[in-house]
C-alpha positions in Angstrom: 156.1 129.9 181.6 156.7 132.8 178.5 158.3 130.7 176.5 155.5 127.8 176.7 152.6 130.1 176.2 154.6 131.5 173.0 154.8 127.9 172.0 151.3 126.9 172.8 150.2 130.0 170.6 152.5 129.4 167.7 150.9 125.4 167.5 147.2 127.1 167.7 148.1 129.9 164.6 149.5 127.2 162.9 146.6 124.9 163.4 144.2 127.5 162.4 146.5 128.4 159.3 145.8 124.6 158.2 142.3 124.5 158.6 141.8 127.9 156.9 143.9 127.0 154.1 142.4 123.5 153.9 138.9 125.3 153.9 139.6 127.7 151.2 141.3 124.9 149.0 138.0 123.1 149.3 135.7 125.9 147.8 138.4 127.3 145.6 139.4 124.3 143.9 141.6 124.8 140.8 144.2 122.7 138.7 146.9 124.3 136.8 148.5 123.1 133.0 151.9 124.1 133.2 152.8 121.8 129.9 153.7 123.9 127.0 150.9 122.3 124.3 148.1 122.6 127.0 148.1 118.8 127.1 145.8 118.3 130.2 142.9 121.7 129.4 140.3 120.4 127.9 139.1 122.4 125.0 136.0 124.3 125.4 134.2 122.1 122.4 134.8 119.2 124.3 133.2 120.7 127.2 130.1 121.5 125.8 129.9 117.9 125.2 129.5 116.8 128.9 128.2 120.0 129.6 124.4 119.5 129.7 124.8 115.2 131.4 122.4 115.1 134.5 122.7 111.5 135.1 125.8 109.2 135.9 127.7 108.9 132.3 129.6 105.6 132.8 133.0 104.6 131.3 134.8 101.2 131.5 138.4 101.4 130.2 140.3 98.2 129.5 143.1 99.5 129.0 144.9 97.9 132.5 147.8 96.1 133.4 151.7 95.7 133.3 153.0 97.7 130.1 155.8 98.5 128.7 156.5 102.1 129.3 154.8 104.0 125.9 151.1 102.0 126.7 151.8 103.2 130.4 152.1 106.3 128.9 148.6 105.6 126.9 147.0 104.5 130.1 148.4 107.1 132.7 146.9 109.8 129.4 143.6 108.0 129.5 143.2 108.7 133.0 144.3 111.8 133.5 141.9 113.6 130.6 138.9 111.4 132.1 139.7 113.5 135.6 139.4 116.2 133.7 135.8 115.6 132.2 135.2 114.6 135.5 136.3 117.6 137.3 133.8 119.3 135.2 131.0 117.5 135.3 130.9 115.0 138.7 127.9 113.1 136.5 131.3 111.6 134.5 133.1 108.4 136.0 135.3 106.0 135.2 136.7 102.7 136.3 139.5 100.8 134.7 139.1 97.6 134.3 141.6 94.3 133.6 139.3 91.5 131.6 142.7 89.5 131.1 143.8 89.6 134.5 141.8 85.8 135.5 143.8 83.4 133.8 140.1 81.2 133.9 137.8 83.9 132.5 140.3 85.5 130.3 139.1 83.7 127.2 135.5 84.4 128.1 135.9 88.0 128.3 138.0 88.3 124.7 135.1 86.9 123.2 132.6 89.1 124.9 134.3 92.0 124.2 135.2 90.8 120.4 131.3 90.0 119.8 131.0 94.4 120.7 133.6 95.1 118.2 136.7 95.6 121.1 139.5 93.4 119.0 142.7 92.9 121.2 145.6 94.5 120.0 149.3 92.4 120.5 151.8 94.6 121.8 155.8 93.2 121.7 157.4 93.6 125.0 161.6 93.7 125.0 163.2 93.1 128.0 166.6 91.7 128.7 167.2 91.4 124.5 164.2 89.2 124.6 161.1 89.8 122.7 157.7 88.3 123.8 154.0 89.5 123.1 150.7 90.5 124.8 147.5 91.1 124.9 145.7 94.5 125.5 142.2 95.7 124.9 142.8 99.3 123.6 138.8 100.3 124.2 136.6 101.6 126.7 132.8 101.7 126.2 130.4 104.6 127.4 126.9 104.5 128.8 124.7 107.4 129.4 120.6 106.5 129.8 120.6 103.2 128.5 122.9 103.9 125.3 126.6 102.7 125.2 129.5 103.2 122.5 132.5 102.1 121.9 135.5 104.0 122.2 139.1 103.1 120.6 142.0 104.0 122.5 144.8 103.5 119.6 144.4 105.4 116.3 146.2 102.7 114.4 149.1 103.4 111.9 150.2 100.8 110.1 154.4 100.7 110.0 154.7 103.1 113.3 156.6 102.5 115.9 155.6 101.9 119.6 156.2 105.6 120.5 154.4 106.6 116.9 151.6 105.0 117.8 151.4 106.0 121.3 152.0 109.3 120.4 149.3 109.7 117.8 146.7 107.9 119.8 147.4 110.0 122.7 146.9 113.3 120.2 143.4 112.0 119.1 142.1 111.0 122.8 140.1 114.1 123.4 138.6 113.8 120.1 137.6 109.9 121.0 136.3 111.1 123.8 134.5 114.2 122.6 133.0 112.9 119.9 131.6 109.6 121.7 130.1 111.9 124.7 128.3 113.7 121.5 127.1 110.7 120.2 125.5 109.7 123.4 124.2 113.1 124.7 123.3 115.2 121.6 120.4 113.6 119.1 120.9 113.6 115.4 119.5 116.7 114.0 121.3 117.5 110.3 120.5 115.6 107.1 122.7 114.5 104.3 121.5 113.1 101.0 123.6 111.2 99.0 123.2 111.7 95.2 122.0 108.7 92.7 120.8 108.6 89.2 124.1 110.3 87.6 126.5 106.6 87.8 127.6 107.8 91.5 129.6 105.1 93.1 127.3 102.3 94.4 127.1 102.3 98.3 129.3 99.1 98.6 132.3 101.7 97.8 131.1 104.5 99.9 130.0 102.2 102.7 132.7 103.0 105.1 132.3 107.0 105.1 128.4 106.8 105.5 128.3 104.2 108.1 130.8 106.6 110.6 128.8 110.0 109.3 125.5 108.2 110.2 126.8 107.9 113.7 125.9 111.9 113.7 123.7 112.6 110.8 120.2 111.1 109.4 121.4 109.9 105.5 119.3 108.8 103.0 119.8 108.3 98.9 118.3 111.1 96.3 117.8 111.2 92.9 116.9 113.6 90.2 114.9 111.5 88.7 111.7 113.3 89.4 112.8 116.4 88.2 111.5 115.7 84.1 107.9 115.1 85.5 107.5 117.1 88.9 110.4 119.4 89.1 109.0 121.9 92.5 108.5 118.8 94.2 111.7 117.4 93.4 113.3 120.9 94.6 111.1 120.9 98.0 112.0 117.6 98.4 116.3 118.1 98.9 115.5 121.3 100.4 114.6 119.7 103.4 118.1 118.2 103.9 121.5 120.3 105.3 123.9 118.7 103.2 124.3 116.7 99.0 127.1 114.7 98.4 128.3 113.3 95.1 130.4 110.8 95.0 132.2 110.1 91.4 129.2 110.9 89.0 129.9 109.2 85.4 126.7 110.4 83.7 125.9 113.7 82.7 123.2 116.3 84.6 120.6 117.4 82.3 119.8 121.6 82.6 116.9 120.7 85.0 118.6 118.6 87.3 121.4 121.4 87.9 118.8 123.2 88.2 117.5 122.3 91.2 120.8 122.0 92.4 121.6 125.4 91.9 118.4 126.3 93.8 119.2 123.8 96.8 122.7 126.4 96.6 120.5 129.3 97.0 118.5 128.3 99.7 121.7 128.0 101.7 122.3 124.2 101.2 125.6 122.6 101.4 127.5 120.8 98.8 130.2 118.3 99.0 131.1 117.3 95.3 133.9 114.6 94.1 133.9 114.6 90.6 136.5 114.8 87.8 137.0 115.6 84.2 138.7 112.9 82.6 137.6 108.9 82.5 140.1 106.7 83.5 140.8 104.4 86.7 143.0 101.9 87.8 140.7 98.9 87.1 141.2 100.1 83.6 144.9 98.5 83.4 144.4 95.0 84.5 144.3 93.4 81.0 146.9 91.5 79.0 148.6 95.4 77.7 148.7 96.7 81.4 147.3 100.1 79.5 144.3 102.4 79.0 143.1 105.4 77.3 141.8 108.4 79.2 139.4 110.5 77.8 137.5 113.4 78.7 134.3 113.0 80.8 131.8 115.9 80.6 129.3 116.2 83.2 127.9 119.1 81.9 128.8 121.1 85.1 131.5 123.3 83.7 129.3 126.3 83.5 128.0 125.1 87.4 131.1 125.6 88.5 132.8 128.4 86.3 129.8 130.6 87.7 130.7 129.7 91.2 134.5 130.7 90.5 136.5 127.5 89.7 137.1 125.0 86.7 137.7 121.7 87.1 140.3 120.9 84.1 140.5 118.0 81.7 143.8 116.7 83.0 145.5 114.2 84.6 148.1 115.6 87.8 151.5 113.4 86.9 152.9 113.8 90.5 156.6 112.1 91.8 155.2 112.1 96.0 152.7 109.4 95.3 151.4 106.5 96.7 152.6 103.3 95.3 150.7 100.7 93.0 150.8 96.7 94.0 151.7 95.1 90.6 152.3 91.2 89.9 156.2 90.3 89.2 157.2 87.4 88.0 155.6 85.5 86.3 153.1 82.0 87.2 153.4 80.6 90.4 156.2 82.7 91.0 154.3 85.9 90.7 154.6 88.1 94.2 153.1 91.5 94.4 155.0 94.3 94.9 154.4 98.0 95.4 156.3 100.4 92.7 156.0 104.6 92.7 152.7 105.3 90.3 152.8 108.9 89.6 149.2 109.1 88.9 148.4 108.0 92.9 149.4 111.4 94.2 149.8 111.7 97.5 148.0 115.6 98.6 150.0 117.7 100.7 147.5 119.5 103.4 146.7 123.3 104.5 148.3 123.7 107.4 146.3 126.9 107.6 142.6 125.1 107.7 141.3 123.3 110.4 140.1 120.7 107.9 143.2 119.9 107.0 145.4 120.6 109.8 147.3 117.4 111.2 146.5 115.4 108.4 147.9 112.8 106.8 148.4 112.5 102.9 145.3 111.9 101.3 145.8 109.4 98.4 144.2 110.6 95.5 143.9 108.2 91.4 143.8 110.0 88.2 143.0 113.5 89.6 142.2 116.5 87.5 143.4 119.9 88.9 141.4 123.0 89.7 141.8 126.2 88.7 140.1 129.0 91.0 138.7 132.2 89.5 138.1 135.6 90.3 134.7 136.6 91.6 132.9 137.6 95.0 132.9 134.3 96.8 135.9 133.2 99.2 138.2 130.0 97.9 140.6 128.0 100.0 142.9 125.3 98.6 142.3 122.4 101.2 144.9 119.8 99.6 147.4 120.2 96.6 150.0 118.0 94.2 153.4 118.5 95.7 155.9 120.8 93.8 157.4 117.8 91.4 154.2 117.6 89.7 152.7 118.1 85.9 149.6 118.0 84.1 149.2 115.5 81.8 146.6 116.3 78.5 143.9 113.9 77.6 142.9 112.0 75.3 146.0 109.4 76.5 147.4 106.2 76.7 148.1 105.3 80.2 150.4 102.3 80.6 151.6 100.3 83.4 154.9 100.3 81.7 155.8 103.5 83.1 156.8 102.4 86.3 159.5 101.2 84.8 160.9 104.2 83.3 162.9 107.0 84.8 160.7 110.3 85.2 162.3 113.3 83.5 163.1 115.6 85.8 163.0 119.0 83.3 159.1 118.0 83.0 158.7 118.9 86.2 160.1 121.8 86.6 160.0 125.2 84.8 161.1 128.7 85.3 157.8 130.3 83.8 155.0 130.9 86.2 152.4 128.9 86.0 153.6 126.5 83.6 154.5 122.7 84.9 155.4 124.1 88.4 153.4 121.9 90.7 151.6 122.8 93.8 148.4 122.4 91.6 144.7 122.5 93.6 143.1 119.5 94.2 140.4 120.1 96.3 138.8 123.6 97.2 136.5 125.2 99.6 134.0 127.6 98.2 132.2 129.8 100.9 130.1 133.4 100.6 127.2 134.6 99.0 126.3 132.3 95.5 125.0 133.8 92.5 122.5 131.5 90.8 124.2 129.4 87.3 120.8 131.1 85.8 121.0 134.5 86.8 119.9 136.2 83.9 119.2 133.1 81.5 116.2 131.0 80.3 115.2 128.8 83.0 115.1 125.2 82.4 111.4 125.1 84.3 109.0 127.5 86.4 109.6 127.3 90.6 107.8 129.2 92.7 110.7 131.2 94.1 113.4 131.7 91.8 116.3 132.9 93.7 119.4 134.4 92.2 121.5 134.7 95.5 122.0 132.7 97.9 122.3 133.0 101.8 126.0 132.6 102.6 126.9 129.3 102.4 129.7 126.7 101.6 130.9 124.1 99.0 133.5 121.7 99.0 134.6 120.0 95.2 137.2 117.7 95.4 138.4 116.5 91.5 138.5 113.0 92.2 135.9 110.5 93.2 138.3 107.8 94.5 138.8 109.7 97.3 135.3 108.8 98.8 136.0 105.4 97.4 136.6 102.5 99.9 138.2 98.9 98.6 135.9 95.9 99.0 137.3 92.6 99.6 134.9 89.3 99.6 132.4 91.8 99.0 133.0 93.5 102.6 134.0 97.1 102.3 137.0 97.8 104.0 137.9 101.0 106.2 138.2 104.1 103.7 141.8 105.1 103.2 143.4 101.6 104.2 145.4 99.7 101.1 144.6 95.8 101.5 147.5 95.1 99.4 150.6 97.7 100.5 149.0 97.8 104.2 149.2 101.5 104.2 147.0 104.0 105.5 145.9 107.5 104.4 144.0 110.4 105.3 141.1 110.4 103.1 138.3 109.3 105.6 139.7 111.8 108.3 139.8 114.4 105.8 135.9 113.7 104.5 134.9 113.5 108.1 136.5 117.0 108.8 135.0 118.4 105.6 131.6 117.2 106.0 131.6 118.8 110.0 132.8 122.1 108.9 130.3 122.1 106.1 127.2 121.5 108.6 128.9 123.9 110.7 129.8 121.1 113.3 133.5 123.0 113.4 133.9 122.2 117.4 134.7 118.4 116.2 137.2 119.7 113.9 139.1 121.8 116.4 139.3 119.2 118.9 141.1 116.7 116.1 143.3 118.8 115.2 144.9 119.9 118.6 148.1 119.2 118.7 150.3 117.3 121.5 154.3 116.4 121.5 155.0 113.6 124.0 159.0 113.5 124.6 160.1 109.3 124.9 163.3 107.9 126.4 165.6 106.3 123.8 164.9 102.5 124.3 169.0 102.0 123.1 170.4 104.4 125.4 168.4 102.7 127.9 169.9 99.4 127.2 173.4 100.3 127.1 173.0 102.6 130.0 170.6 100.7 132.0 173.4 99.2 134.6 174.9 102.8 135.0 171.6 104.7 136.2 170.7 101.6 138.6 173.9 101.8 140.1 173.8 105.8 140.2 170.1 105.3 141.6 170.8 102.7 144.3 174.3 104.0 145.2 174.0 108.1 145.9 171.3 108.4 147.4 173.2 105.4 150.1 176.2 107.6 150.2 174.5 110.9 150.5 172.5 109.4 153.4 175.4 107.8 155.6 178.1 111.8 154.8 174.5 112.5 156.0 174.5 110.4 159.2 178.5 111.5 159.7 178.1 114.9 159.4 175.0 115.4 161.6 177.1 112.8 164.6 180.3 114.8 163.9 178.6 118.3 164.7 176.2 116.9 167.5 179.2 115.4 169.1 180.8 119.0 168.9 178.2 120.7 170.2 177.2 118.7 173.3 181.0 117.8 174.0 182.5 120.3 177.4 
């Protein structure tokens, strides 16, 4: 009778125990990140995103079906950081969906989908030393109050592998999601004007850049022309915007027009400048002689920017890491392009030590000029750099195509004296601090009615080359910024401008989310294949034999114990 009220009170404790701990669980919900990178915390800029949603936000994946195992991977990733908004916000939910699954409506669907921008991507599936291919649809699309975006899943590389690509687009989820969740929750508010009336590139060659900026900020075009008959109104006009950016200017600024510029400085404006010193481009070479001279191109804005502590030099940066030039050889019918080392293409290593740079990819500069960066009061970061096998090459010169076809000298590249030939050379610079006015303490070019000679603290990115900005067009279409038609590479000139512009306006929480870092760890598909028999066998068999020395065991010692 002891023993069954012991047992009857050691089932009730153990009930209650449960249902406590169940209870407790309930209001103290919590989920733990043991990974190493953080891979499945959500950072707290992409929070604030789905922070202040009061109605159902709405996402459609289409990333189902049978994978191999890295797009599995892709998937399972998906999911798992959606829980996580959704965890945080319950107004967040998601559904996966499989548009290719009906074998009757599959065609349908691909063409619904491609009409909203959501291109399949073919994946090649190896199994058994055979090699077939398949359809996904790498994209989800968000609604929230009768808005929806799109959202790519795969941050395409061209040349990656599988697990390259997987492994980069996994890295750049959060910031899909993040900045698509902004999009749809937080209303434009900043304004950019984009400079005209100084031979800026047209907006065929910058159409790439502005169409994915506009997605967060109001642009519209500005010139200077005003500024010769109504200067104040010209200067209270491009006050009212955050942010100028000039892209490639050919034609020099006349004393009023910087100006205003310096005064739009002052008043705590932002710049973004991409300009250079020397006049020479690629376009220049196609002719019968394959060559070109390059001269020097003054802007009149070396006193604008020796005042704000750097000097953008008449050179050309001669670099050996550099991206490759697509030149015809042969010759009529059997002419083929090919891509050879051009060692004015240099190819920018990154800051490692700047969240604008961080995690970037080369960015591909064309006849740069290099920046020198001079002592005063306001704060100067080297964003991007020539590598250290790089020189400077004087102008006026003759630039011929020929000189792909000689062997670089490798003492021209190197030298034991500081300074001199020894690479590393700045090639775009962040300026940030407390301006002093270009006409502090000179004759103004006109009369303002507030003449400021310091400005607020504020920031200034100058870039010395204006094909970074620059976009191919093809059939007179503009093609994604930083993507080579002709060698199929890409580079990271449009992620860098992105991440420039947002730290400019201040929009750094964008930035940080890009350049989080994760390391996925992939099994070694050859290993795999020659292995593949072994682990079945290991898989199917132990755990067989470990059950029946189980079985024998547990009969041999009940048989001993019950046996008189």
């Amino acid at each position: 009778m002891l023993k069954t009220k012991k047992y009857i009170i050691t089932i009730a404790i153990t009930l209650i125990a449960i249902i406590a701990i169940n209870l407790i669980s309930s209001k103290l919900y919590h989920r733990f990140d043991l990974t190493k990178d953080k891979r499945y915390t959500l950072s707290d800029e992409a929070l604030q995103t789905v922070e202040d949603i009061d109605s159902p936000l709405i996402i459609d994946v289409f990333l189902d079906g049978e994978f191999p195992t890295e797009f599995r991977r892709l998937r399972d990733e998906t999911q798992q950081l959606l829980e996580e908004f959704s965890v945080y916000n319950s107004n967040v939910k998601f559904d996966f969906i499989n548009p290719l699954v009906d074998e009757k409506t599959r065609n349908q669907n691909l063409q619904q989908l491609a009409q909203r921008g959501l291109q399949p991507f073919q994946i090649n599936i190896k199994e058994s030393g055979k090699t077939s291919q398949e359809l996904i649809i790498p994209w989800a699309l968000a609604s929230y109050n009768g808005q929806t975006v799109t959202i790519p899943l795969i941050k395409n590389k061209i040349g990656a592998t599988d697990q390259e690509l997987v492994n980069s687009s996994i890295q750049n989820l959060e910031y899909a999601f993040a900045e698509a969740f902004k999009r749809l929750v937080n209303p434009k508010q900043k304004k950019i004007a984009v400079l005209r009336g100084n031979g800026q590139l047209s907006d065929i060659y910058v159409a790439d850049l502005l169409k994915k900026l506009g997605e967060h900020y109001f642009l519209a075009p500005f010139t200077l022309d005003s500024v010769a008959s109504n200067p104040q109104k010209t200067l209270n006009d491009i006050k009212n915007y955050d942010l100028i950016i000039s892209a490639k200017p050919s034609v020099a600024f006349s004393e009023e027009e910087k100006y205003v510029l310096d005064q739009f400085t002052m008043n705590g404006g932002k710049s973004l400048w991409l300009t250079e010193s020397i006049i020479m481009d690629r376009d220049s070479l196609m002719n019968a002689s394959g060559k070109g001279f390059a001269v020097i191109n003054d802007l009149n804005l070396n006193d604008f920017f020796f005042k704000y502590g750097i000097r953008v030099n008449p050179v050309i940066v001669n670099d050996l890491y550099s991206a490759p030039i697509p030149l015809a050889i042969g010759e009529g019918n059997n002419a083929q392009f090919q891509p050879v080392q051009w060692p004015y293409s240099p190819l920018a290593a990154n800051n490692p030590n700047h969240p604008i740079t961080t995690n970037l990819d080369p960015v591909k500069f064309e006849f740069a000029s290099q920046i020198d960066t001079l002592k005063n009061s306001i704060d100067k970061t080297v964003l991007l750099r020539s590598s250290q096998l790089s020189k400077l090459d004087g102008v006026p010169r003759e630039i011929s195509l020929d000189i792909v076809t000689q062997e670089p000298n490798m003492d021209e590249y190197k030298s034991s004296e500081p300074n001199v030939n020894n690479g590393h050379y700045p090639l775009a610079v962040l300026l940030e601090g407390e301006f002093t006015s270009v006409y502090d303490k000179r004759i103004k070019p006109f009369k303002i009615s507030e003449d400021k000679t310091k400005s607020s603290s504020t920031k200034m990115i100058v870039i010395a080359d204006g094909d970074v900005i620059k976009n191919e067009v093809i059939r007179n279409q503009p093609q994604e910024l930083g993507f080579e038609f002709l060698t199929k590479r890409k580079f990271g000139n449009k992620e860098f401008l992105e991440n420039a512009v947002n730290y400019l306006l201040n929009d750094d929480g964008l930035i940080n989310i890009r350049t989080k870092e994760v390391k996925l760890a992939f099994l070694d598909s050859e290993i795999i294949k020659d292995q593949k028999s072994k682990w079945q066998i290991i898989n199917i068999a132990v755990p067989l034999v470990i059950l029946g020395l189980f079985g024998v065991a547990f009969g041999y010692f009940r048989k001993k114990r019950y046996t008189k």
